[in-house]
ZAPAGU-986266 format. One line per 5 residues: for each residue x negated, y negated, z of C-alpha. Coordinates in steps of 0.001 Angstrom, whole numbers. Layout:
! ZAPAGU-986266
X,Y,Z ~ ...;
***
This chain:
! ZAPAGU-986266
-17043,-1589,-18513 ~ -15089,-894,-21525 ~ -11818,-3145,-21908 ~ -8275,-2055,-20314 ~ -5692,-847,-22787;
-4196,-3251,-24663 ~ -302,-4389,-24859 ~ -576,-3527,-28582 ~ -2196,-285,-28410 ~ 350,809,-26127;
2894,80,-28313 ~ 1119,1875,-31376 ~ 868,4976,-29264 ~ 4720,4584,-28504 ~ 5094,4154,-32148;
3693,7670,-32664 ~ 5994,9351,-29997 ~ 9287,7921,-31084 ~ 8212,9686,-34248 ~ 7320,12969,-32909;
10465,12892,-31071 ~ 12580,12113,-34588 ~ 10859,14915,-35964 ~ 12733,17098,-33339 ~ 15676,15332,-33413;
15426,13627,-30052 ~ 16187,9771,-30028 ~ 16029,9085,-26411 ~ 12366,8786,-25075 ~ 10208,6868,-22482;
6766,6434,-22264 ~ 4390,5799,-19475 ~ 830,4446,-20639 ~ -1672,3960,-18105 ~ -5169,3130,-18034;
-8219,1546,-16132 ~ -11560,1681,-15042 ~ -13013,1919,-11607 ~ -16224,1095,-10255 ~ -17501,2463,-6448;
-21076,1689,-4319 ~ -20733,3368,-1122 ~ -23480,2928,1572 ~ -24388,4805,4813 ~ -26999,4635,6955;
-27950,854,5808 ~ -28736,2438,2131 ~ -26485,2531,-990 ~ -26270,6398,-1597 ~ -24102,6883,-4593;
-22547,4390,-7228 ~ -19867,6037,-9156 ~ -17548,4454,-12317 ~ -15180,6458,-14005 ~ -12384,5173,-16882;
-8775,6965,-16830 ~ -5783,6977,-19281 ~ -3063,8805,-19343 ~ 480,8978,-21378 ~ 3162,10658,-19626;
6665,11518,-21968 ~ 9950,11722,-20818 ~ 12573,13109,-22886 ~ 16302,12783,-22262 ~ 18867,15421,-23974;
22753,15620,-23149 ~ 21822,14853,-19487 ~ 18672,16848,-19252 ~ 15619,15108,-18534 ~ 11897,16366,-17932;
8567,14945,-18412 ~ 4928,16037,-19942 ~ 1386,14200,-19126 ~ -1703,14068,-21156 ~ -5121,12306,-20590;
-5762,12907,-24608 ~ -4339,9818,-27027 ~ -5661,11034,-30506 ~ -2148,11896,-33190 ~ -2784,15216,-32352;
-2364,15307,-28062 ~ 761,12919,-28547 ~ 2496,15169,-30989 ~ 1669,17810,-28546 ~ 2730,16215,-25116;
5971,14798,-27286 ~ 7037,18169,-28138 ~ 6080,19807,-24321 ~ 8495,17134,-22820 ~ 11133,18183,-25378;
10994,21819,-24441 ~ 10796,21351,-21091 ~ 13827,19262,-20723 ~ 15733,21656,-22520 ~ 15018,24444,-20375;
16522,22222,-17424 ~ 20104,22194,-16276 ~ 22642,19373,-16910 ~ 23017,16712,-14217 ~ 26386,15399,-14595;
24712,11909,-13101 ~ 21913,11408,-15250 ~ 21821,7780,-16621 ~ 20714,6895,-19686 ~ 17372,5480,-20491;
17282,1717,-19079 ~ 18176,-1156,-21263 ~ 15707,-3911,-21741 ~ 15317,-7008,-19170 ~ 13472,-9682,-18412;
10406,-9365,-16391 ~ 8612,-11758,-15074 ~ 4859,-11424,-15604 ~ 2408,-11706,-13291 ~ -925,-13256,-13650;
-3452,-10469,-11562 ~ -5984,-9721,-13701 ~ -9440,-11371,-12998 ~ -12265,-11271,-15419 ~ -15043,-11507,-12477;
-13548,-8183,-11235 ~ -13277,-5931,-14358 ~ -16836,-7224,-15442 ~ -18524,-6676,-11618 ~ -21534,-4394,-12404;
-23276,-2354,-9786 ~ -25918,-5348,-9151 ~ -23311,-7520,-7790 ~ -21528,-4988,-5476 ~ -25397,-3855,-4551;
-26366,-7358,-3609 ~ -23126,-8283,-1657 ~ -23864,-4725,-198 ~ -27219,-5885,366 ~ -26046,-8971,2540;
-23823,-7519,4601 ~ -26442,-4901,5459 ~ -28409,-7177,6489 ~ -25945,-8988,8861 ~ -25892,-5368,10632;
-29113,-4562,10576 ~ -30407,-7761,12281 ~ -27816,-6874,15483 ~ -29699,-3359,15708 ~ -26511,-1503,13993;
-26142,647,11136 ~ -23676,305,8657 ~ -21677,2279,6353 ~ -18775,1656,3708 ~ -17768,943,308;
-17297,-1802,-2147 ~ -14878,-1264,-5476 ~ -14148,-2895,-7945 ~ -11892,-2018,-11133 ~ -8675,-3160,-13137;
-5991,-1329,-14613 ~ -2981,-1583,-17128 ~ 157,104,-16852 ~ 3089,-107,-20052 ~ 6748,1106,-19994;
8548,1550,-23099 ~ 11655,3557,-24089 ~ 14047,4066,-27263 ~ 16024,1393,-26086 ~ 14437,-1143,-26317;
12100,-1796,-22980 ~ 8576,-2705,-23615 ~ 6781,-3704,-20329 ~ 3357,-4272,-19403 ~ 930,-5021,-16429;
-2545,-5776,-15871 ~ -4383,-6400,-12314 ~ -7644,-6202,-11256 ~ -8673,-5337,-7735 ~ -11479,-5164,-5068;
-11387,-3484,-1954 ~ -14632,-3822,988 ~ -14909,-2156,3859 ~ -17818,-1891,6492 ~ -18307,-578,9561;
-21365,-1484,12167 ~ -22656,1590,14167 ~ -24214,881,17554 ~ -25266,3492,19978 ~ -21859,3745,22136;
-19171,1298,19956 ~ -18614,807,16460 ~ -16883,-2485,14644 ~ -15001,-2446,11445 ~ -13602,-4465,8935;
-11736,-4160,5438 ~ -10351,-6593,2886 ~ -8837,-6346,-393 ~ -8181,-9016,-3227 ~ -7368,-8841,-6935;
-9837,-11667,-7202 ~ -13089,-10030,-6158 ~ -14307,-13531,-5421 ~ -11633,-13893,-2739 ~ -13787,-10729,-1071;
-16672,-12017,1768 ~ -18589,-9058,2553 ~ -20596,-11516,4882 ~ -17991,-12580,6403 ~ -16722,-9068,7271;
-19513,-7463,7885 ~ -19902,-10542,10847 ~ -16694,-9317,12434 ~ -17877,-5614,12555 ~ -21115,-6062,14111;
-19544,-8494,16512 ~ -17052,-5540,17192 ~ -19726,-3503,18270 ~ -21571,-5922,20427 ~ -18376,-6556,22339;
-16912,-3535,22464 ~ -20398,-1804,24039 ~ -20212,-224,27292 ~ -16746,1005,26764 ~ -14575,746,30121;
-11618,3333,30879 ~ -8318,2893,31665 ~ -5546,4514,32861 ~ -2981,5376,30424 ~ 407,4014,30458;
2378,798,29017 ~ 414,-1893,28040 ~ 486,-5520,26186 ~ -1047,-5112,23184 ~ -2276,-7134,20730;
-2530,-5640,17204 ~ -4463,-7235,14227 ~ -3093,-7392,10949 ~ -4636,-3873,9951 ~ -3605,-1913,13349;
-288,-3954,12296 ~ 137,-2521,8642 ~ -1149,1083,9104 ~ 1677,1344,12222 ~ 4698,79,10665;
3511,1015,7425 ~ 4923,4360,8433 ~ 8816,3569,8006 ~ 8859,1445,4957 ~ 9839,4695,2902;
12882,4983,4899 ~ 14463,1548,3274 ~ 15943,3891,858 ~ 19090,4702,-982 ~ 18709,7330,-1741;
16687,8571,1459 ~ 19938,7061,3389 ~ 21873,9491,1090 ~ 19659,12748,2026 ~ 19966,11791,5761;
16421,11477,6238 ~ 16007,7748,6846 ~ 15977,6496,9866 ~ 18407,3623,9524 ~ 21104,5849,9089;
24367,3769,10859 ~ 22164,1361,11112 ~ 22501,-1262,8449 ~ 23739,-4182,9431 ~ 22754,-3728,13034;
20374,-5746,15020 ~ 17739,-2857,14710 ~ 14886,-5041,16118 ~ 14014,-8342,17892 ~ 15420,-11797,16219;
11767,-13045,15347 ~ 11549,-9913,12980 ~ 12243,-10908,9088 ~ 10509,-8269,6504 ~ 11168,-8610,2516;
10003,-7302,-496 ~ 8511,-9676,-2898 ~ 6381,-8305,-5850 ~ 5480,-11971,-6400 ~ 4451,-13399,-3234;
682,-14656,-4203 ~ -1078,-12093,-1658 ~ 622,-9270,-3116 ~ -16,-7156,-6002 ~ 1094,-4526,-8163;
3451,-4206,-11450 ~ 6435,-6643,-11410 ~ 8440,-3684,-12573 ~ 9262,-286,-11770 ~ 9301,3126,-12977;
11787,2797,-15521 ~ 10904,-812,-16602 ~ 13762,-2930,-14430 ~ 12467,-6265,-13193 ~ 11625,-6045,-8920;
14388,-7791,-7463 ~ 13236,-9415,-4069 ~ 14669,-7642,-1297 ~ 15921,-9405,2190 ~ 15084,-5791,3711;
15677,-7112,7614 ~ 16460,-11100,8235 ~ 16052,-11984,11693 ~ 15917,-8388,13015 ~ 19385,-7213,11017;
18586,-4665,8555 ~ 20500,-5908,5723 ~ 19129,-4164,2534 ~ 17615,-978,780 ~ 15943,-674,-2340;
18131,1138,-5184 ~ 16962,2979,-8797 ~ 19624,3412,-10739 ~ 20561,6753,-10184 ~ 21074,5680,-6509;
22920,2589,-7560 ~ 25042,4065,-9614 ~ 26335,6940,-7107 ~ 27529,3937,-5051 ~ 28756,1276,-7587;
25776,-1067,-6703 ~ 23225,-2503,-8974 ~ 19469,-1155,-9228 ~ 17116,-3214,-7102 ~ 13907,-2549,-9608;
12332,122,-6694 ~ 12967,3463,-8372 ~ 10154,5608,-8746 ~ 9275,7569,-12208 ~ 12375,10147,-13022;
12243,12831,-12390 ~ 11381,12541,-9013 ~ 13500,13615,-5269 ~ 12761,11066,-3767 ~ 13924,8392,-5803;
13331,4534,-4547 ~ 11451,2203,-2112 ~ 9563,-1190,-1577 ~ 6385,-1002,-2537 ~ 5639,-4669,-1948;
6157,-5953,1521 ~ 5961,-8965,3384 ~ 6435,-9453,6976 ~ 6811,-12841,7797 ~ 4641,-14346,10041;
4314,-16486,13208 ~ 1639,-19968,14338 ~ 110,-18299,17358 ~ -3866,-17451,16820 ~ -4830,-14011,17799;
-7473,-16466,20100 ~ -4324,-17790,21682 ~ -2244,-14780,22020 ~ -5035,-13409,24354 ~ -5364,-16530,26086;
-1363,-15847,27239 ~ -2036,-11954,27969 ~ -3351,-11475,31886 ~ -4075,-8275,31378 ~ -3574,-5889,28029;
-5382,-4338,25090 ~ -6841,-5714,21656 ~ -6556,-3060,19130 ~ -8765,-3668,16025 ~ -6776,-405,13678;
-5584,2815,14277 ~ -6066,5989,12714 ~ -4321,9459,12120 ~ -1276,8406,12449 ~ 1497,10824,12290;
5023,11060,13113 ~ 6700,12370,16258 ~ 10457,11556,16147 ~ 12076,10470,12687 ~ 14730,8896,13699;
13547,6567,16491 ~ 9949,6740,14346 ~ 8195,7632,16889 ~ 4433,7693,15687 ~ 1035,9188,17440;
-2402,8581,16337 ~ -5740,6718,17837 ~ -7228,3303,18044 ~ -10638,3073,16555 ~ -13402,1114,16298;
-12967,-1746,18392 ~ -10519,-1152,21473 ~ -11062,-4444,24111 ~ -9756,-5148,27257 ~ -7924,-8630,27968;
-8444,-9491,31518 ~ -6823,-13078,32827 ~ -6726,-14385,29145 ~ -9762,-13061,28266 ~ -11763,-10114,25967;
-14018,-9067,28782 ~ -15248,-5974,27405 ~ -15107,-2898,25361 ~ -12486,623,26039 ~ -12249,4014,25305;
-10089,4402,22379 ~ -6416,5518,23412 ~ -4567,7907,21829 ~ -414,6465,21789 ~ 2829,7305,21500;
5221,4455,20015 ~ 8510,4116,18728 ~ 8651,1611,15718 ~ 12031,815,16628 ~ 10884,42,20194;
7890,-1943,19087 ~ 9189,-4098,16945 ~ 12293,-4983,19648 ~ 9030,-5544,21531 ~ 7464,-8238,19629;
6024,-11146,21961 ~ 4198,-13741,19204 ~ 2784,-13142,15763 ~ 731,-14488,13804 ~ 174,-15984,9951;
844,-13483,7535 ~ -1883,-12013,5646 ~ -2936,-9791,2838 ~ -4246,-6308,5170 ~ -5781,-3129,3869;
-6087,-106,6100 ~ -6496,3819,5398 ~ -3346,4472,6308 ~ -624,3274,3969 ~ -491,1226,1182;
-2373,-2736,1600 ~ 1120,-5415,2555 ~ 1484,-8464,4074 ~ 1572,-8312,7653 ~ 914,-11026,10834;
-971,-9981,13682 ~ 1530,-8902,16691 ~ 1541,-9490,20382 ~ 4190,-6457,21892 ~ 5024,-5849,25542;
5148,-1849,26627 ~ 2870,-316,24236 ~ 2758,3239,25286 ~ -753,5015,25491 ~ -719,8683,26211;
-4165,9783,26989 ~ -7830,8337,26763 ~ -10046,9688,24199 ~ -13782,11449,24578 ~ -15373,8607,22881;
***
């Protein structure tokens, strides 16, 4: 694949919009500069159907004028489409009313770099995804299964530079695979994502599906009701994945957060402790936000007391507090939040956690999700491939998938043992680091067809 954008070429292309914007008279600008290339073999039916590579850029203008502020985008980086895209973000901020609030464009500081780019990820070609493809194929075919899934592979920069003087630039690589084994009456899955494609093992996960499917064969049915449950680190993330937009400013602000009164409070049980941390070594992502501040770690709940929200600076500055590195590009209405989070973890094995459980339910992920009650974040949606009883500290067979009805608030008061902390990736929210859980009085609502 062709190389990522470059630190300096970003800052050439800046070059030409601070002088399109002189031209106009306008000496306050930011630039966004994006670009990557990603790389996708999907597989269904134990075949690869479709491999599919594509390379993006974009450069996205913001202008700010006597506390007006508006933005243009263009996927075009010749003289000509900057001049252009320069002079669309002038005119459109103009048109826009004053907002007595507006801050200036950020001042430079210092960011911390992270080291996420790998070169046996940006250089995978569709041979090696098609023979670790190949492999895990294999692994299902030979239990009588049929697989499906993807493997991707790709990197991408991202540069932030304004008038003032910020220049800041990322580069990561990443790899996602997912499988899951089809039998004739269960279904197994798996999914793992890395910026070091070599810290992928489609083998290894493609092992866990089909095992999935054995086990979970011959699905049971139970009543619904309130059950111990015991999540794994994917059920884990796509669940409480849900509220992590609500540690908010600015969301706290608009009365639409949940923790509304509620900072400062024991919200949830003492073995609870959830922070932000762009730089924790599982995590991933640009070490700065989008208006170039430095993440600041955030101590978002300590020992079940919610005890901080992320902050831009608009936010911060409406409540004499300083900017937390979380705000999203301006303009925007809905201003701030962590985008890298870390629950901490726990010692117990998910092997040992149903050894303790007489009787509950092993919950591989959950799908279509949705919410119910935003304030007590109540959330509905399914379990899915791979739903096991636990019978006298043991997985004795496969169940119907339940659909559920749980407060987050509730479940997380509701903790009983977690486990180590790990990188997850699910479909439902954005990939964190989460432990597997053990929680009393999980609250199933119906049984599903299948």
């Amino acid at each position: 694949m062709p190389e990522p954008i470059t630190r300096a070429q970003c800052e050439k292309i800046f070059e030409q919009v601070m002088d399109a914007a002189r031209k106009w008279g306008v000496k306050d600008v930011e630039a966004t500069i994006a670009g990557g290339s990603h790389a996708l073999t999907r597989f269904a039916n134990n075949t690869i159907h479709q491999n599919v590579a594509e390379r993006t850029a974009y450069l996205s203008v913001r202008a700010l004028i006597d506390g007006r502020t508006a933005r243009a985008t263009t996927n075009a980086m010749d003289a000509e489409s900057i001049r252009a895209v320069v002079e669309q973000a002038i005119a459109i901020t103009k048109l826009q009313e004053p907002d007595p609030d507006m801050q200036p464009l950020a001042e430079p500081d210092e960011v911390i770099e992270t080291a996420r780019a790998f070169q046996r990820t940006a250089r995978a070609a569709p041979q090696d995804r098609a023979a670790a493809v190949a492999q895990a194929i294999a692994v299902i075919e030979s239990a009588n299964q049929t697989a499906a899934g993807i493997y991707s592979t790709g990197d991408s920069a991202l540069a932030l530079l304004n008038s003032r003087g910020v220049s800041t630039y990322h580069l990561e690589t990443l790899a996602t695979f997912s499988v899951t084994a089809m039998a004739q009456d269960s279904s197994g899955w798996a999914k793992a994502s890395a910026c070091d494609a070599g810290d992928l093992e489609p083998v290894k996960l493609a092992s866990i599906a089909a095992s999935k499917a054995v086990a979970s064969s011959a699905p049971g049915v139970w009543d619904p009701g309130k059950y111990t449950v015991i999540l794994e680190p994917a059920a884990v993330l796509d669940l409480i994945g849900q509220m992590f937009m609500d540690f908010s400013a600015t969301a706290l602000k608009d009365g639409r957060s949940f923790l509304t009164d509620r900072i400062g409070t024991a919200l949830f049980g003492p073995n609870i402790t959830i922070q932000d941390d762009v730089y924790h070594p599982l995590q991933a992502g640009a070490p700065f936000d989008g208006e170039g501040l430095p993440r600041r770690k955030l101590a978002m709940v300590d020992k079940g007391i919610v005890r901080e929200v992320a902050y831009s600076r608009h936010a911060a500055a409406l409540e004499g507090k300083q900017a937390t590195g979380h705000g999203f590009p301006l303009p925007n209405e809905l201003g701030e939040a962590p985008m890298n989070v870390v629950v901490a973890g726990g010692d117990s094995t998910i092997d040992e956690m149903i050894a303790s459980t007489e009787r509950g339910v092993l919950v591989t992920r959950l799908w279509y999700i949705r919410e119910v009650d935003p304030y007590e974040k109540i959330m509905t949606g399914m379990t899915r491939d791979g739903t096991f009883r636990i019978e006298n500290g043991q997985v004795t067979g496969g169940l119907r998938n339940f659909r559920f009805n749980q407060g987050l608030v509730e479940l997380l008061k509701n903790v009983e043992a977690l486990g180590p902390a790990v990188r997850a990736s699910g479909e439902e929210t954005m990939d964190a680091v989460v432990p597997a859980m053990k929680v009393r009085d999980f609250n199933f609502t119906e049984v599903t067809r299948f």
